[in-house]
Structures are given as structure tokens and as C-alpha cells.
C-alpha positions in Angstrom: -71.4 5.8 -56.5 -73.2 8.5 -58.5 -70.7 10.2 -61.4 -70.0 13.4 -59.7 -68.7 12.1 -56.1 -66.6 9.3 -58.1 -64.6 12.5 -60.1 -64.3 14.2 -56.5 -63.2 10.8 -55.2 -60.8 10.9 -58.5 -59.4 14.7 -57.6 -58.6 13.6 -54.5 -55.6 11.9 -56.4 -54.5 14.2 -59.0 -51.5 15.3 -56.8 -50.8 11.9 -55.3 -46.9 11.2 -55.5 -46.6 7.5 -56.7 -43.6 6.5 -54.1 -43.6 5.3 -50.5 -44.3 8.2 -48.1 -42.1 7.1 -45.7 -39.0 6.5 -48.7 -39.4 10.3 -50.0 -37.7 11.4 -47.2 -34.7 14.2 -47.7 -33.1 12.5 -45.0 -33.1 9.3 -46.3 -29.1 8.0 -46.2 -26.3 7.8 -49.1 -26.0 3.9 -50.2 -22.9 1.9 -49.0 -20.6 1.2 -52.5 -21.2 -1.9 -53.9 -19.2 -5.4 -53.4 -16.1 -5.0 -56.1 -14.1 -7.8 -54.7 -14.0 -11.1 -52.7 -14.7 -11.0 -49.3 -14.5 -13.3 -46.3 -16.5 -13.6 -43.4 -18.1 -15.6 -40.4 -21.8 -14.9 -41.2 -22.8 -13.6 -44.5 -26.4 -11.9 -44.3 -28.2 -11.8 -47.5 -31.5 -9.0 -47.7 -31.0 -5.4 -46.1 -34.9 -5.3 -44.9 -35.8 -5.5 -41.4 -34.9 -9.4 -41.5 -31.7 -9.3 -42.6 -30.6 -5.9 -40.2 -31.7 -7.4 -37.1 -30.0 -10.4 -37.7 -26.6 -8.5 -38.6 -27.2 -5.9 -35.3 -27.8 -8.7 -33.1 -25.2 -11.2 -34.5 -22.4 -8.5 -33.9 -24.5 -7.7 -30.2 -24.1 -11.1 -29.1 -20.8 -11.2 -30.1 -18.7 -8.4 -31.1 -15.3 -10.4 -32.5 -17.7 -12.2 -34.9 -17.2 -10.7 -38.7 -20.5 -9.9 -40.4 -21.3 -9.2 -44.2 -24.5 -7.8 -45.2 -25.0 -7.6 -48.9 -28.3 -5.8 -50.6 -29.9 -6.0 -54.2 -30.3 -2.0 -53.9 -31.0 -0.1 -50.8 -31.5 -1.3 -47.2 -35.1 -0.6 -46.7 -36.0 0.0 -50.0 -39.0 -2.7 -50.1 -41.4 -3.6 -48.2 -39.6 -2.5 -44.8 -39.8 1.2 -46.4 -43.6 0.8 -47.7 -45.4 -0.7 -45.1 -47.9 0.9 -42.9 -45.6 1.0 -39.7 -47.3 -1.1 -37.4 -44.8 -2.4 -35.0 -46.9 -5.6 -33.4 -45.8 -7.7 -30.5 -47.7 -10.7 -32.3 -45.8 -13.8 -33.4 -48.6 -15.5 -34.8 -50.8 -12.7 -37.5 -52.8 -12.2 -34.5 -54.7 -14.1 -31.8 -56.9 -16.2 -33.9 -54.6 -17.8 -36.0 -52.1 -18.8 -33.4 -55.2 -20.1 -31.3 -56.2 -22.7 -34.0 -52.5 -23.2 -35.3 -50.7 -23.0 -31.8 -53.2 -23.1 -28.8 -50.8 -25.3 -26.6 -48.0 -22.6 -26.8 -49.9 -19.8 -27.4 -49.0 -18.2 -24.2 -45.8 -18.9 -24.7 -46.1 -16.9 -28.0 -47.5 -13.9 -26.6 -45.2 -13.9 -24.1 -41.9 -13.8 -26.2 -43.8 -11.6 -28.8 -44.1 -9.0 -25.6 -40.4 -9.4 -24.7 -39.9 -8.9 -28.6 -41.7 -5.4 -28.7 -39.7 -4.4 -25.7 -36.3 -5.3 -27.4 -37.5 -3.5 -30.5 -38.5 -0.4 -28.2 -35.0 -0.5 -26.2 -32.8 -0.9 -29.3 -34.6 2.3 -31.1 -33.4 4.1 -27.3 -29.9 2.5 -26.8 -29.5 3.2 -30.7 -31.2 7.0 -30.8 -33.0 5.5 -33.7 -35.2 8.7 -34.8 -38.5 6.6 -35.9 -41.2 8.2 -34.2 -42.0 5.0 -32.0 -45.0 5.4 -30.3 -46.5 2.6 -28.2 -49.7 3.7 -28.4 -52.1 0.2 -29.4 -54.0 -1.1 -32.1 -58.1 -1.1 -31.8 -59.7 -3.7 -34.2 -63.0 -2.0 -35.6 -66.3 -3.9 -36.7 -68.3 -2.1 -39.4 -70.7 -5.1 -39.8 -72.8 -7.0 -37.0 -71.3 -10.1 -37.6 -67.9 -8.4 -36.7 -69.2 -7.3 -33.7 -70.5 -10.5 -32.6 -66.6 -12.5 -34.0 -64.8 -9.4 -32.5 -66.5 -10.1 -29.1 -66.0 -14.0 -29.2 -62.4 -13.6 -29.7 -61.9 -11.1 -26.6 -63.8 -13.7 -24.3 -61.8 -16.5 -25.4 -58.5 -13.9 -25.2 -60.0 -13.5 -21.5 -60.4 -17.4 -20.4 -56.9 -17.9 -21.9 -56.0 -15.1 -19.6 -54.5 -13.2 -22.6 -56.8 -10.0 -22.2 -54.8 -8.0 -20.1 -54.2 -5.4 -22.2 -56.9 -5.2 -24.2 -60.0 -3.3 -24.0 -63.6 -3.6 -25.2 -65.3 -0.7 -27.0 -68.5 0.0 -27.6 -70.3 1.7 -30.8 -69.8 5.1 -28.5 -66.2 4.4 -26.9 -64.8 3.3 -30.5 -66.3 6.5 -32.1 -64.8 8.5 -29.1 -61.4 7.5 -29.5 -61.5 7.3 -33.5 -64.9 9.0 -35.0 -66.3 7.1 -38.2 -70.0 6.5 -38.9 -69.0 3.2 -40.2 -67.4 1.8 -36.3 -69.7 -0.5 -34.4 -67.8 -1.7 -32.0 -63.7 -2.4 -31.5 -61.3 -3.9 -29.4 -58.4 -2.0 -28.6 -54.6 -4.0 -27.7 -53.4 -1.1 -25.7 -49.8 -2.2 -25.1 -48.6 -4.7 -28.2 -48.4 -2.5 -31.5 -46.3 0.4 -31.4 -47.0 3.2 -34.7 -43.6 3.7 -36.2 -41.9 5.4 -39.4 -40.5 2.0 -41.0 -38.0 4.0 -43.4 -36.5 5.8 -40.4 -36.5 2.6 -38.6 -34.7 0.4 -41.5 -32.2 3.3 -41.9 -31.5 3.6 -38.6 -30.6 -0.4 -37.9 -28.2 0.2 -40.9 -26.5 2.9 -39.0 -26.2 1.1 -36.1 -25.5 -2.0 -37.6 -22.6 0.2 -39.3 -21.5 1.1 -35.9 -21.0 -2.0 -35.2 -18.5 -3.0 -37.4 -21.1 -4.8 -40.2 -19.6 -4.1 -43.4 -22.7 -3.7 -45.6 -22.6 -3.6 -49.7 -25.2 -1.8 -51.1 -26.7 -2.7 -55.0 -25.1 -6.1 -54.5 -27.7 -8.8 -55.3 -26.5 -12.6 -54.1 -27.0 -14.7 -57.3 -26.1 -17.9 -56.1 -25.2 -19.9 -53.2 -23.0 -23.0 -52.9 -21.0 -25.0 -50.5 -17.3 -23.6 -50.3 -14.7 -25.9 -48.4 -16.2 -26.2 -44.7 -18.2 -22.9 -45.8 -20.3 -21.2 -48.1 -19.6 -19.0 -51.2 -22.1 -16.6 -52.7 -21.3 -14.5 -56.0 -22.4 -11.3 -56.5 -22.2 -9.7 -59.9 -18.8 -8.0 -58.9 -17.4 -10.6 -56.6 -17.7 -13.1 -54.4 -18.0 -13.8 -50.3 -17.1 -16.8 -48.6 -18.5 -17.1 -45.5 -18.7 -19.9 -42.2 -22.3 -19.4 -42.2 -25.2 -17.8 -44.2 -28.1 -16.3 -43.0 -31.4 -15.3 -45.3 -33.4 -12.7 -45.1 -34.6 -12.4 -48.3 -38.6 -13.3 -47.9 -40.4 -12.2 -50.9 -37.2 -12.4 -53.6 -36.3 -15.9 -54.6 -34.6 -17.9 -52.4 -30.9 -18.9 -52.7 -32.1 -22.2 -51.2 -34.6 -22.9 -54.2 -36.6 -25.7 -52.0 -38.0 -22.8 -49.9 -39.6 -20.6 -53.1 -43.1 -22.8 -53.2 -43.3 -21.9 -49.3 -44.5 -18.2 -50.7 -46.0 -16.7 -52.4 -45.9 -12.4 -53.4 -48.8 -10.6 -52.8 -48.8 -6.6 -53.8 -50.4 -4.6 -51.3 -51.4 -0.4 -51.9 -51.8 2.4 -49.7 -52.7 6.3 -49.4 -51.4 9.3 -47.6 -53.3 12.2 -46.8 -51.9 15.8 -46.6 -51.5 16.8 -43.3 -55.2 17.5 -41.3 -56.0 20.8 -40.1 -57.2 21.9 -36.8 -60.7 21.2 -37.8 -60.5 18.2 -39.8 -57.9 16.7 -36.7 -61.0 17.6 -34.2 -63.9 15.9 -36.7 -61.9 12.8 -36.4 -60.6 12.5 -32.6 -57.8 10.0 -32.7 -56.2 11.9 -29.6 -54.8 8.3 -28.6 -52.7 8.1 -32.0 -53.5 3.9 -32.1 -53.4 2.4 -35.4 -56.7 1.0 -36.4 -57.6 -2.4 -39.1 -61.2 -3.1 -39.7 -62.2 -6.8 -39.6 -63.5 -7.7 -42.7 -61.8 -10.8 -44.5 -60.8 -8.1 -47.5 -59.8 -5.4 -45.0 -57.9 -1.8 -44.0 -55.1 -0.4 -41.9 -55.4 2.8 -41.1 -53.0 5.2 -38.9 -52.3 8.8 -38.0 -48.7 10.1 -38.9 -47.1 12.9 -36.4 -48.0 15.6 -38.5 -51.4 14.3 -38.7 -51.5 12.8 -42.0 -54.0 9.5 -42.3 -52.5 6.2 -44.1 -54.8 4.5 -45.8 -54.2 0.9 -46.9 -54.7 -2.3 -47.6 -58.0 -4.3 -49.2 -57.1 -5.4 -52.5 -54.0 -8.2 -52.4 -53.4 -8.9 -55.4 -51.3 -12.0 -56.5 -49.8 -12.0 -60.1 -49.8 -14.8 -62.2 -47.1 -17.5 -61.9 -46.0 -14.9 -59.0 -44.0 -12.8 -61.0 -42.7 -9.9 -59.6 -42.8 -7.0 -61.6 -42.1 -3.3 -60.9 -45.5 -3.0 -63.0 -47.6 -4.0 -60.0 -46.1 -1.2 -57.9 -49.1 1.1 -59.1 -52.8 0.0 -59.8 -54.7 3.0 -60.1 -57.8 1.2 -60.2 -57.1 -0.2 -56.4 -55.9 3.7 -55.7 -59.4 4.8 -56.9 -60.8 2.4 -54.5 -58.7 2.9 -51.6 -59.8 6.7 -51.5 -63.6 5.8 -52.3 -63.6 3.7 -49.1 -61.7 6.2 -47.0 -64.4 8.9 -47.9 -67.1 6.1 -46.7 -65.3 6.3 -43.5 -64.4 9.4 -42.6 -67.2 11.7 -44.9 -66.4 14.6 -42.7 -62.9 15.0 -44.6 -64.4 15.2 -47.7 -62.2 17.5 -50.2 -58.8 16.2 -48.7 -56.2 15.1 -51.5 -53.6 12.3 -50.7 -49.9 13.5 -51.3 -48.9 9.9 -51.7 -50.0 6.3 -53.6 -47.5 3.5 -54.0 -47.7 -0.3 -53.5 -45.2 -3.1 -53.5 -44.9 -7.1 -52.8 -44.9 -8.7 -49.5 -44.7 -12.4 -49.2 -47.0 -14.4 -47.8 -47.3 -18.7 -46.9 -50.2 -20.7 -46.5 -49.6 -20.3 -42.1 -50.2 -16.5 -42.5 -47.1 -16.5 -40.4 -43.0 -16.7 -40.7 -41.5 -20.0 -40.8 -37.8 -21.2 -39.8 -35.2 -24.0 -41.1 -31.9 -24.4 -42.5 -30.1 -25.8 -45.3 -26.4 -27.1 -46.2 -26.1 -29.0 -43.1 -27.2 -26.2 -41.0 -25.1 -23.8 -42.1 -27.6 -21.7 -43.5 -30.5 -20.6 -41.8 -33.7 -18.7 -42.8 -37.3 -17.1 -42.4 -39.9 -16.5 -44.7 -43.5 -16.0 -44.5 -44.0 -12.8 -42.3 -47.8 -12.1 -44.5 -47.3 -8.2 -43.4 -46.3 -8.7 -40.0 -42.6 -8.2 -40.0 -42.0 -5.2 -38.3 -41.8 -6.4 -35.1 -41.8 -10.2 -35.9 -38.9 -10.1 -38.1 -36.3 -9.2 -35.2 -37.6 -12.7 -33.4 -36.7 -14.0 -36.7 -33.4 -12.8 -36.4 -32.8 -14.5 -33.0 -33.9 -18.0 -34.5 -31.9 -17.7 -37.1 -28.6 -16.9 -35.2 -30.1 -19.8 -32.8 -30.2 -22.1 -35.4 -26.8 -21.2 -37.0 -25.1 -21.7 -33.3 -27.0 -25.2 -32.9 -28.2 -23.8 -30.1 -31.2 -25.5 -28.4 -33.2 -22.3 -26.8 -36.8 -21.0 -25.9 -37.4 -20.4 -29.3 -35.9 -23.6 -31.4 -38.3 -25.0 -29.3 -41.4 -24.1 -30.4 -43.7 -26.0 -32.1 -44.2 -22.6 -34.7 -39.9 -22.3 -35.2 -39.5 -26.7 -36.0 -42.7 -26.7 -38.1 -43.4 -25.6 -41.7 -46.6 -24.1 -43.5 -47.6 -26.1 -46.7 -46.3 -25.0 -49.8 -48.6 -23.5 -52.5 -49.2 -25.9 -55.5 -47.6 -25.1 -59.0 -49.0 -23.0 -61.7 -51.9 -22.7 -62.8 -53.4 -24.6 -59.5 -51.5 -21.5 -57.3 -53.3 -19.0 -59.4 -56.7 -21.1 -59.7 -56.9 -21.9 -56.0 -55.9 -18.3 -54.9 -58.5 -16.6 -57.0 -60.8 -18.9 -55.7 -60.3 -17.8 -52.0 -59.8 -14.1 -52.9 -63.6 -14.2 -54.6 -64.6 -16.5 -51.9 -63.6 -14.2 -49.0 -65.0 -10.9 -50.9 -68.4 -13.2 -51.1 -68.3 -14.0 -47.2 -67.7 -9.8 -46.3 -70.8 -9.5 -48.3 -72.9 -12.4 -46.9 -72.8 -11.8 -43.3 -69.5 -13.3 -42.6 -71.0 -16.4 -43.5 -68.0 -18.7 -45.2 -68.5 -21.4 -47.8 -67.9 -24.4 -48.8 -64.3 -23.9 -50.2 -63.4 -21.6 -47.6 -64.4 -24.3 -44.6 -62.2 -26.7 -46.8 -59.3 -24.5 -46.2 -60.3 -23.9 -42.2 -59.9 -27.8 -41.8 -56.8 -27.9 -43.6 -55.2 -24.9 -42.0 -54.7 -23.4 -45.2 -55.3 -19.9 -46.6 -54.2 -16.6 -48.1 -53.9 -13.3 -46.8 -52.0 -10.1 -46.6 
């Protein structure tokens, strides 16, 4: 990019905010005081994200005379279930694909109790008046390359002899660019039905209302340090007190694990976005998007993009980057060189905003396994559950989640404990410096394929066979 248009690309940024769009909010909720005491309970819920609220709401739904603890490091909502791009999908599995070569014999199955999970999500926001902007309005997958055109098409033919197709549609280079209008869209294939565009603040903050009307006593800025077996229960200290508890259920996903055998299972992975100011009438009618989906192209290294209610574009995604010996550290939050990037790209694909500024930049972790998708089990002879894994999924996966792990904790033998996805587990990542080696290797390997056609090499048909990988 020639000098000049890289400093317009760079004023586009000089008034970026660096927080979470969705988290600067003025009606974002006080914080519940913080765990002074010992406490005692019949399930203890550890992680006030989307993982850890469903399981509380539905724990007290199913029933109401049990006691329920919910304990968070800081705010409910604060990480990634306040940062993400709010793309509520009915998908179990990160998508099609991977639970067709991971899952093909229950892949139905999947899609149909990833369906029914979209419509409990969809019914709780209503029953709770939940004020998150849910809008069920689809997902289109865009090719900007042949090659995608040509994957994107094979994977709706085999969606249609599976007879899994029913609600998607196959676009065109002039039916994608009607619906959404970029230069760079060669084709897409629009989910009509199974992603919903939400505000995932809104969303988080609303569970914790309704998980407060309830009757879940929830502890705000009360990080569990450490977990051990209590008399026929469980303990877990906190830096002001304790909690003893019949069962335990985690929801912590990217933040260590009180069960310390599930941490090589993930692995973080910091993903950034951008938000626009809000679009004028013009700009609104050079782009279309009338329909309101949310779009993701499908390169290996690729973007989410959605529309806001007051017409503001999110622009995420592309770089993941994984820090050394996966350390987390607030310092990732920010990466002005991926930010720079980010908005370089956007102007690619929508040149006919050029001189728009984005009000907003932030990035966090997510945690992702080697499966691309959540995995279930238990610990301390089943009386704590958990699930990990979600790889930037979780808005709508993580309330499944929930369900298994309440399943589990009952010994209950159900629908879902049945799956071949819920009794089996991804392989964990090797130790350091192999994890760090080996995911450098992919990330330069999958960049390399984006640019070659598509075209995959040797180390990356390794990982195919093994059914390994790393994504975001």
C-alpha cells in the first residue's frame, strides 16, 4: 500500500477507543460485593461468562429448591462473553466441516440439538426480557478467492446429500453483492435460520439479572484459587473466604483450570476487532446489508464482519495470535499493528466507505483445543463437571455446555452424555517450546495456503490425518 493511503488507513484510528464496544455501555450493571465469608451450597459455579450463567440460570430452572453459588474473578461478562463479535450460532461443532470429518455419524444429531439450542437461547432472551438486540437474521459465508468458491460450493452439496441444507442458500457473485455489496465477494452461502446477531454484553448482563432473580447468589471480584475435596463435597477458597459445595461446576475456559489435568487441553489465543462510527444514509445504501446477517469470509486466516442496530460495522478477526508459553497478559489486549491491519483490509472490502473512522479497537483471549470445538468431563468422582474448548463459538454453544454439565453432575444418562462429541476429548497441545513451535508452524502454514490457492502442505495434511489443528 502506497504511503499516503496507509496514513489515511492510520487516521482512520486516531479516535479509536481501545475497550470492547459492547462493554462501554452506560448501562452496563453495578458489580455484586465480593465473597467476605464462608458459604455453603449445592452447586458452586465457578466463571461469570456465558458458561458459567447458563449453567447457574438453568441449574436453579430445572430445579428451583436447589442452592446455587456463582463466584467471578471480576465482572460477569467482562471477557470474552463482553468482546466477542455477537454471533449467536446454532452450530455444535465450529461449523459443518469439522463436525463432518470429526462427527459424520451423529452429525445430524448435532445439528439438530444445536437448532433446539438456538431456540432455547431465543426463548430465554423473551421469557427473561433480556434487552440484547437478538436478531435471527443468518450468517452468509463469502469467497473472495476462486478456490473458495469452488470449497464453498462442495460443502453446500455435501450439506444437501446429508439433507442438512434446508436452510441455507446459495449465492452467486450478483445475489452475495445484492444482499452485502463488496468488490472483493465471489460467491456465498447464506445459513438463513442458525446464527442470530446479538449484543453479547447486554446478553451476559442480562443472564446475571435473571440468574439474580432466581435466587443465584453471585460474588463479584471473587477469583476461585483452589479446589479440593471437602467431606462428601467440595471446598473452594477465594481470597476472602471459602465455599463448600455438593457439586462444582466450571466454566472457566480460557483461565486456568482448578482441575489442573484439563490446562494442556487449551490453549489462549487473542483475537482483535474494529467498530465503525455509525453509517450515514449514503454510506448504509453503498453497502446494502438490508438483511442485517453477519458475514465471515473463508480464508484459513479469516474475518467476521456484522452490522450493529445503529448501523455501525464490526470488523474482526485474522490475526490469532498465541503468546509464548500461553501466558496471558493484559499486554496482548491491544496490538496496534493487527489494528492497522484490520482497518487496511476493511477499506479493501468496502472502498466505498473510505474516510470512515472506527470509535472502537480492543482484543482479548479466547481459548481454543486442538478439536476446534468444546469438550466435556468430570473430576473428583464426578462431582465436578466442566467444558472447555468453545474456539469462538460459545455464544450459543456454551448454553449446551451448561446442560451437559448439569447432566453430568446428576449422573444422568441423556441425549447429550450420549454423544460421541460430549464422552470424547480433543488431544492436548504438547509442552513448551513444541506448543509454540508447532503453532507457529500452522499459523505460517495456513497464511501460505490463503496465498497459494488454497492449496495445503505438507505439515498441514499431517494435521488433517490426525485431526489436529489451531484456529480461532
Amino acid at each position: 500500500m502506497a504511503p499516503a493511503a496507509m496514513r489515511s488507513v492510520a487516521k482512520s484510528l486516531s479516535e479509536a477507543l481501545p475497550v470492547s464496544y459492547w462493554l462501554d455501555d452506560p448501562g452496563k450493571p453495578a458489580a455484586q460485593p465480593a465473597l467476605t465469608s464462608d458459604e455453603a451450597c449445592d452447586l458452586l459455579v465457578v466463571g461469570g461468562g456465558y458458561s458459567g450463567l447458563w449453567t447457574a440460570l438453568i441449574a436453579k430452572e430445572r430445579d428451583p429448591a436447589r442452592d446455587v453459588v456463582l463466584i467471578e474473578s471480576k465482572e460477569a461478562g467482562w471477557a470474552a462473553s463482553g468482546r466477542n463479535g455477537g454471533f449467536c450460532a446454532a452450530s455444535l461443532t465450529h461449523g459443518l466441516a469439522n463436525g463432518l470429518a470429526r462427527w459424520p455419524g451423529e452429525l445430524a444429531r448435532l445439528e439438530e440439538l444445536g437448532a433446539r439450542n438456538l431456540d432455547e437461547i431465543e426463548a430465554a432472551v423473551a421469557r427473561y426480557g433480556i434487552d440484547c438486540d437478538f436478531e435471527r437474521t443468518g450468517e452468509i459465508d463469502v469467497a473472495t478467492e476462486p478456490h473458495q468458491v469452488e470449497e464453498l460450493h462442495a460443502l453446500y452439496e455435501d450439506a444437501r446429500k446429508l439433507g442438512l441444507a434446508g436452510g441455507s442458500r446459495w449465492l452467486d457473485r450478483d445475489e452475495v453483492r445484492a444482499e452485502v455489496d463488496s468488490p472483493t465477494f465471489l460467491a456465498g452461502l447464506w445459513d438463513t435460520d442458525g446464527v442470530a446477531m446479538l449484543n453479547p454484553a447486554r446478553l451476559a448482563w442480562g443472564l446475571k439479572r435473571a440468574c439474580l432473580g432466581l435466587g443465584v447468589r453471585i460474588y463479584e471480584n471473587t477469583r476461585g484459587l483452589s479446589l479440593a475435596s471437602s467431606g462428601a463435597g467440595l471446598a473452594v477458597r477465594t481470597p476472602y473466604g471459602r465455599i463448600f459445595a455438593r457439586r462444582v461446576a466450571l466454566g472457566t475456559n480460557i483461565f486456568p483450570s482448578l482441575v489442573k489435568r484439563i490446562r494442556p487441553f487449551t490453549v489462549p489465543v487473542y483475537d482483535y476487532a474494529l467498530m465503525t462510527e455509525p453509517l450515514t444514509a449514503g454510506q448504509l445504501a453503498a453497502v446494502g446489508w438490508q438483511g442485517r446477517q453477519g458475514l465471515g469470509d473463508s480464508a484459513n486466516q479469516f474475518h467476521y464482519f456484522r452490522i450493529t442496530p445503529d448501523h455501525r460495522i464490526l470488523w474482526g478477526g485474522y490475526d490469532a495470535i498465541y503468546p509464548y508459553k500461553g501466558r496471558l497478559d493484559s499486554e496482548y489486549d491491544h496490538r496496534p499493528e493487527t489494528y492497522l491491519k484490520l482497518a487496511q483490509h476493511f477499506f479493501t472490502a468496502f472502498p466505498q466507505l473510505e474516510g470512515i473512522g472506527f470509535s472502537h479497537a480492543w482484543g482479548g483471549a479466547i481459548d481454543t483445543c486442538s478439536r476446534f470445538s468444546a469438550f466435556f468431563g468430570t473430576a473428583h468422582s464426578g462431582r465436578v463437571a466442566y467444558a472447555a474448548g468453545y474456539t469462538g463459538l460459545g455464544v450459543g454453544a456454551t448454553r449446551f455446555g451448561a446442560e451437559v454439565m448439569l447432566d453430568l453432575l446428576d449422573g444422568a444418562r441423556t441425549e447429550r452424555t450420549e454423544l460421541e462429541m460430549v464422552r470424547s476429548r480433543p488431544m492436548p497441545f504438547p509442552p513448551e517450546p513444541f506448543a509454540w513451535t508447532g503453532i507457529t508452524l500452522t499459523k505460517w502454514s495456513l497464511a501460505r495456503a490463503d496465498a497459494r490457492g488454497g492449496r495445503r502442505n505438507l505439515w498441514l495434511k499431517t494435521l488433517d490425518r490426525l485431526g489436529l489443528g489451531f484456529d480461532s
